[in-house]
N, C-alpha and C positions, 0 to 999 in steps of 0.2 A: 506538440511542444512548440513546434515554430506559430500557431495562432495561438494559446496563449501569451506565448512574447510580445508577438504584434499588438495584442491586446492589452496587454505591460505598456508598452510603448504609448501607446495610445492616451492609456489611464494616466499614465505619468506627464505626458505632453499636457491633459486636460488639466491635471490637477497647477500645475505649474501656472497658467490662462489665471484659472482660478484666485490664487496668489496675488498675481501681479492685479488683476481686476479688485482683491479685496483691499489690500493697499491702496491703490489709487482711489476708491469709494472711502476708505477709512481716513487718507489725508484729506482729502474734500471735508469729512465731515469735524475732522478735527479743528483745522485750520478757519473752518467757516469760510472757503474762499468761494470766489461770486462764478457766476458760468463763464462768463470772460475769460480769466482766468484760466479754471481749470473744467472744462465739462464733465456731467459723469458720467460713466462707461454706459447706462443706456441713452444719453442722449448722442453719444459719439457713435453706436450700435444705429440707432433711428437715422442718423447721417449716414453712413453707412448704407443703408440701408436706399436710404434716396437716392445718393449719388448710383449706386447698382440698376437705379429706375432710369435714370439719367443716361440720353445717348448721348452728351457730350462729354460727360466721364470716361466714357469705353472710348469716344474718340480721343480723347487727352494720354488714355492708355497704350492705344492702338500707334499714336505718333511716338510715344516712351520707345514701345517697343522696337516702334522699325529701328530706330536711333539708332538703340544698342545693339540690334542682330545686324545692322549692315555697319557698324565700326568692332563690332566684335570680329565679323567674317574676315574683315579686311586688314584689321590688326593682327587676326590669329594669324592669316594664312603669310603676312608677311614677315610677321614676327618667328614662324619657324622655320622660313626657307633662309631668312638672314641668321638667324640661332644658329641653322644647318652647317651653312658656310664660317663662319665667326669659329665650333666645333670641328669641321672638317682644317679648315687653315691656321695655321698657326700665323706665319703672315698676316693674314687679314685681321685676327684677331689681335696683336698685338698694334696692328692699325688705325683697326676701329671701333678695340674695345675702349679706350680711353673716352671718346668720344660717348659710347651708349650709356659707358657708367654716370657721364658728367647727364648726359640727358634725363635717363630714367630718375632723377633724383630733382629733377623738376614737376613738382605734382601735375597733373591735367588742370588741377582749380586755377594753378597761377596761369594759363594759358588763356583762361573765358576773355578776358579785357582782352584780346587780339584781335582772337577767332572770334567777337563780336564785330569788332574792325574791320573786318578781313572780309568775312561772312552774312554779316547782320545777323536778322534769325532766323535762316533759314537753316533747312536739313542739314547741308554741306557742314556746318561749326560744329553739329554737335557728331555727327558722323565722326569726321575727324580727331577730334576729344578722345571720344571712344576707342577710336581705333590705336590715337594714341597711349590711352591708359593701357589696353589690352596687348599693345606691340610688344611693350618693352619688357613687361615682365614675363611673354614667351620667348623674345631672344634672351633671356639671359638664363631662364629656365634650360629649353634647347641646347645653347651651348654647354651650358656645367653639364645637362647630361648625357651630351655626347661625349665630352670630355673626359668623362668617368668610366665611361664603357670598358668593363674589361679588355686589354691588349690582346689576349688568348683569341679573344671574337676577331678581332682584326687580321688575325694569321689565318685562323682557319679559312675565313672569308680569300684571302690572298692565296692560299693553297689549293683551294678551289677555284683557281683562276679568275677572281673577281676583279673589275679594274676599280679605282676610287669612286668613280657615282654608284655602280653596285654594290660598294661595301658600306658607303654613307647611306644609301636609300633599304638596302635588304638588311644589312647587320648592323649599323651605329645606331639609325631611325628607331630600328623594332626593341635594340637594346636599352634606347633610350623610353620609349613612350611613356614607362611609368611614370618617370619625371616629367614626361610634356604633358601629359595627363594632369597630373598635381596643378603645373602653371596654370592649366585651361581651366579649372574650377577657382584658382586664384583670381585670376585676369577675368573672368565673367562677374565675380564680384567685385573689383576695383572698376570694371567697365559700367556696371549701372549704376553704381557711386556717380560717376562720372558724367552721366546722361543727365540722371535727374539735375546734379550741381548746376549743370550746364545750364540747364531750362530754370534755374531761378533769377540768371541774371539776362539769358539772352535767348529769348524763343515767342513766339507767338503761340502755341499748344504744345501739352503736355503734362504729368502730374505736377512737374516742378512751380510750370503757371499756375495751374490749378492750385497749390499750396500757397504763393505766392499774391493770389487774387484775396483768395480766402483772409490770409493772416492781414492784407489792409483793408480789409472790411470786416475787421476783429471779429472773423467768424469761427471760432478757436475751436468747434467741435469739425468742424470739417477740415482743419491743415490738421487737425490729430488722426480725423480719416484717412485724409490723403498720408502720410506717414507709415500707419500700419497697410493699407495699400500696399504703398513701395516696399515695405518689411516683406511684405507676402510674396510677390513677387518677385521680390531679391530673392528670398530663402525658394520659392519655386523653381528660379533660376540654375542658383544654386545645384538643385537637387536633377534637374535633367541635364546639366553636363557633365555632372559625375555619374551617373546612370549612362550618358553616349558612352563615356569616356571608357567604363564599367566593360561596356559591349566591345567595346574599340579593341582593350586588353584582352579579353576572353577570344576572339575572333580569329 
């Protein structure tokens, strides 16, 4: 039963490829438009394809990535120890919530003109970025769901002689994680949103250059590469933090 699902799964994923590749060959041929324009899915395939030949494609990838896992690391782990406290104190949170709601509501895009200033293009800008797209939306993640944790857990925890960092780290923590969990699959994909953005206005390597090189030397079947690239990778992304996160919960 569970392999033919898989194989459902599968079949339906392809067919769907399919679709969208018939489409886009049927607008081509309708429209009559030139390869500039629009390329067709085997020439953007045969791109594809080169670029995969290409070591500086895998380098351009390899810089993407560290971007994101070293401002994701640094966004998460900060974003849930301030989430923690912000949920544990009422205090602090009526202090300094005002404060993160006014921030988190400033995209990471409007930040690149800075952190170009600031940084140039080097790692540090886009690190940063990162870290802070993935921060905010685990502190607030964090706090709402420590917030929400049943009262009941809080007694017991207290009846069993726990003092507050035991009952924030064994009982609010573990009652929360579902919801930190949710944020971390959230915040992994606002964080390479975030990466790439970055690298089209301020970086030296990366897909974002890479797309960016491409689209001024109107090479339009390779920034359509580079694109489904980052798609693939986001959606890959995607899928091993909810998988950690998967094991986190079960554990």
């Amino acid at each position: 039963m569970t392999g033919r699902l898989s194989v459902s799964h599968v079949a339906l994923a392809l067919l769907g490829v399919a679709i969208v590749i018939a489409v886009w060959q049927g607008t081509i041929a309708w429209y009559g438009l030139a390869r500039i324009v629009l390329p067709t899915p085997f020439e953007v395939a045969s791109t594809l394809a080169h670029l995969f030949a290409s070591r500086s494609f895998w380098h351009d990838v390899l810089v993407s990535l560290r971007e994101f896992l070293l401002g994701y690391a640094i966004g998460g782990v900060l974003g849930v120890l301030v989430g923690t406290i912000l949920g544990e104190r009422p205090t602090a949170r009526m202090t300094v919530g005002p404060v993160i709601e006014a921030l988190r509501f400033i995209v990471p895009f409007a930040w690149i003109p800075l952190t170009v200033l600031w940084f140039g293009t080097s790692l540090t800008g886009k690190v940063v970025l990162v870290a802070y797209a993935v921060f905010f939306v685990m502190v607030v993640t964090t706090a709402r769901s420590i917030v929400t944790v049943d009262p009941t857990l809080t007694r017991v925890g207290t009846m069993l002689g726990m003092g507050p960092a035991g009952i924030a780290l064994k009982v609010h923590l573990r009652a929360a994680a579902p919801g930190i969990a949710s944020g971390a699959k959230a915040a992994a994909a606002l964080g390479w949103i975030a990466v790439v953005a970055a690298e089209y206005i301020g970086a030296s390597a990366g897909l974002g250059v890479m797309i960016t090189n491409a689209s001024m030397s109107l090479a339009t079947a390779t920034v359509i590469a580079g694109m489904i690239v980052i798609g693939i990778i986001g959606a890959t992304v995607s899928w091993l933090v909810g998988r950690t996160t998967a094991a986190w919960l079960n554990y």
